[in-house]
C-alpha positions as CSV (number, residue, x, y, z in Angstrom):
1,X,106.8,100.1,100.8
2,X,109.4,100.1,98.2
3,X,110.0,103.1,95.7
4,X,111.3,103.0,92.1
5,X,112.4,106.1,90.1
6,X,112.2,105.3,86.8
7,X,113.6,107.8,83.9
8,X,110.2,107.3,82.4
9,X,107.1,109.3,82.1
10,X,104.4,107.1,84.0
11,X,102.0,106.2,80.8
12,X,105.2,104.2,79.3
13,X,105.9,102.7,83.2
14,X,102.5,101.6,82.9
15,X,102.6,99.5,79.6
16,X,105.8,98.0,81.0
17,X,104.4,97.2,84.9
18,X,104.0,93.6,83.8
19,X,107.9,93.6,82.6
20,X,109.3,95.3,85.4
21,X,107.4,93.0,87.7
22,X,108.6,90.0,85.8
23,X,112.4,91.3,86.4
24,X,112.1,91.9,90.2
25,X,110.2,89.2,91.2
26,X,113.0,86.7,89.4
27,X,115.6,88.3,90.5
28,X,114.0,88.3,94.3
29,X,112.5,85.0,94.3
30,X,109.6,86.9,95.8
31,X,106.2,87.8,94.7
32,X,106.6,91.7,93.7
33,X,103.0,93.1,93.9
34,X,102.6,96.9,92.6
35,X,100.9,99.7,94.9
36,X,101.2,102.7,92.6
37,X,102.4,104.6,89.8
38,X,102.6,108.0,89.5
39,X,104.5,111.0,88.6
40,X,108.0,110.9,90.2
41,X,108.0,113.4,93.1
42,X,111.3,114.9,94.5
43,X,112.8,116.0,98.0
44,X,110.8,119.3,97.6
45,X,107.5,118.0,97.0
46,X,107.9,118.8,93.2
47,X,106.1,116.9,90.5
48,X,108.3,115.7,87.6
49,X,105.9,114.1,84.7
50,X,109.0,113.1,82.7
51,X,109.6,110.3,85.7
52,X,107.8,107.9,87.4
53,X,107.6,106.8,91.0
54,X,106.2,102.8,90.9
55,X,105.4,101.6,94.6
56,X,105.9,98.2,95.8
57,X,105.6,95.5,98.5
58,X,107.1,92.1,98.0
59,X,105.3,88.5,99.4
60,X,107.1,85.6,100.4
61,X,105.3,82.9,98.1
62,X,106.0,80.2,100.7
63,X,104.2,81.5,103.7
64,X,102.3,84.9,102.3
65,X,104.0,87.0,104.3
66,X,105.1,90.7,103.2
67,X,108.3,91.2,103.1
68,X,109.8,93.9,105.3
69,X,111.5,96.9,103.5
70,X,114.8,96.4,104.8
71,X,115.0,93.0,103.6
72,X,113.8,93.5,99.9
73,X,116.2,96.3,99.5
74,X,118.9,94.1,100.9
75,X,118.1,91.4,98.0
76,X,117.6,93.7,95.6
77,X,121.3,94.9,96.5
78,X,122.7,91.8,96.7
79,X,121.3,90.8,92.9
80,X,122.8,93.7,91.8
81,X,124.9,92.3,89.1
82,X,122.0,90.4,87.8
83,X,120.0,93.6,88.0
84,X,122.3,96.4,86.4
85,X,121.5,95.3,82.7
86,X,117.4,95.0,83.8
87,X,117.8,99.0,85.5
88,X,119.2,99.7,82.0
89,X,116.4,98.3,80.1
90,X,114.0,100.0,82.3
91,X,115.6,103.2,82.9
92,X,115.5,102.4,86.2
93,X,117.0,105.3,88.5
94,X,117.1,104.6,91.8
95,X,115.2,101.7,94.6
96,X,114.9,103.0,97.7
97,X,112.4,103.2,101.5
98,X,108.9,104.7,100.5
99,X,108.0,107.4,102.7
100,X,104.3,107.6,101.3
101,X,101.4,107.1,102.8
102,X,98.0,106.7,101.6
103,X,95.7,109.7,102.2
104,X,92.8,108.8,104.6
105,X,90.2,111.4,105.7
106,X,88.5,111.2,109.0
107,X,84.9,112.2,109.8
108,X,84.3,115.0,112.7
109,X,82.6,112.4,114.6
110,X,86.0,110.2,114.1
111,X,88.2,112.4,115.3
């Protein structure tokens, strides 16, 4: 998954999801699907409520396919240009590798 850091607390991120999806998915000719929003969270495991972390995954329209990580951030830095004026708008902070992972709780008899 992809992470943005938005300068935004994530109520606002949320009315502007549809916006921000519009922008990325343009500028990466891919389908730009949302995961999650939430309070940013730093290096230290620290909650900042005044930022946002938006999760993504991208899908190639043409065959379905998610897009690996290494390749969406590569086209996201390669429409950089076009995106500069977009991060502005959107107080975008930073795009970078996702290192969450969805909780999942196993059953004793699972384990």
């Amino acid at each position: 998954m992809v992470r943005v850091i938005l300068l935004k607390p994530s109520p606002e991120v949320h009315q502007q999801q549809m916006d921000i999806v519009s922008g990325l998915s343009n500028a990466t000719k891919r389908l730009v699907v949302v995961d999650r929003i939430g309070p940013h969270i730093d290096g230290q495991g620290i909650r900042h409520h005044d930022w946002s972390d938006l999760y993504l995954h991208a899908v190639e329209p043409s065959t379905n396919a998610i897009v690996a990580v290494p390749d969406v951030l590569k086209i996201i830095d390669a429409k950089y240009d076009f995106l500069k004026d977009y991060y502005a708008d959107f107080a975008i902070e930073n795009v970078l590798v996702s290192f969450w992972k969805c909780g999942l709780v196993l059953k004793k008899s699972q384990r």
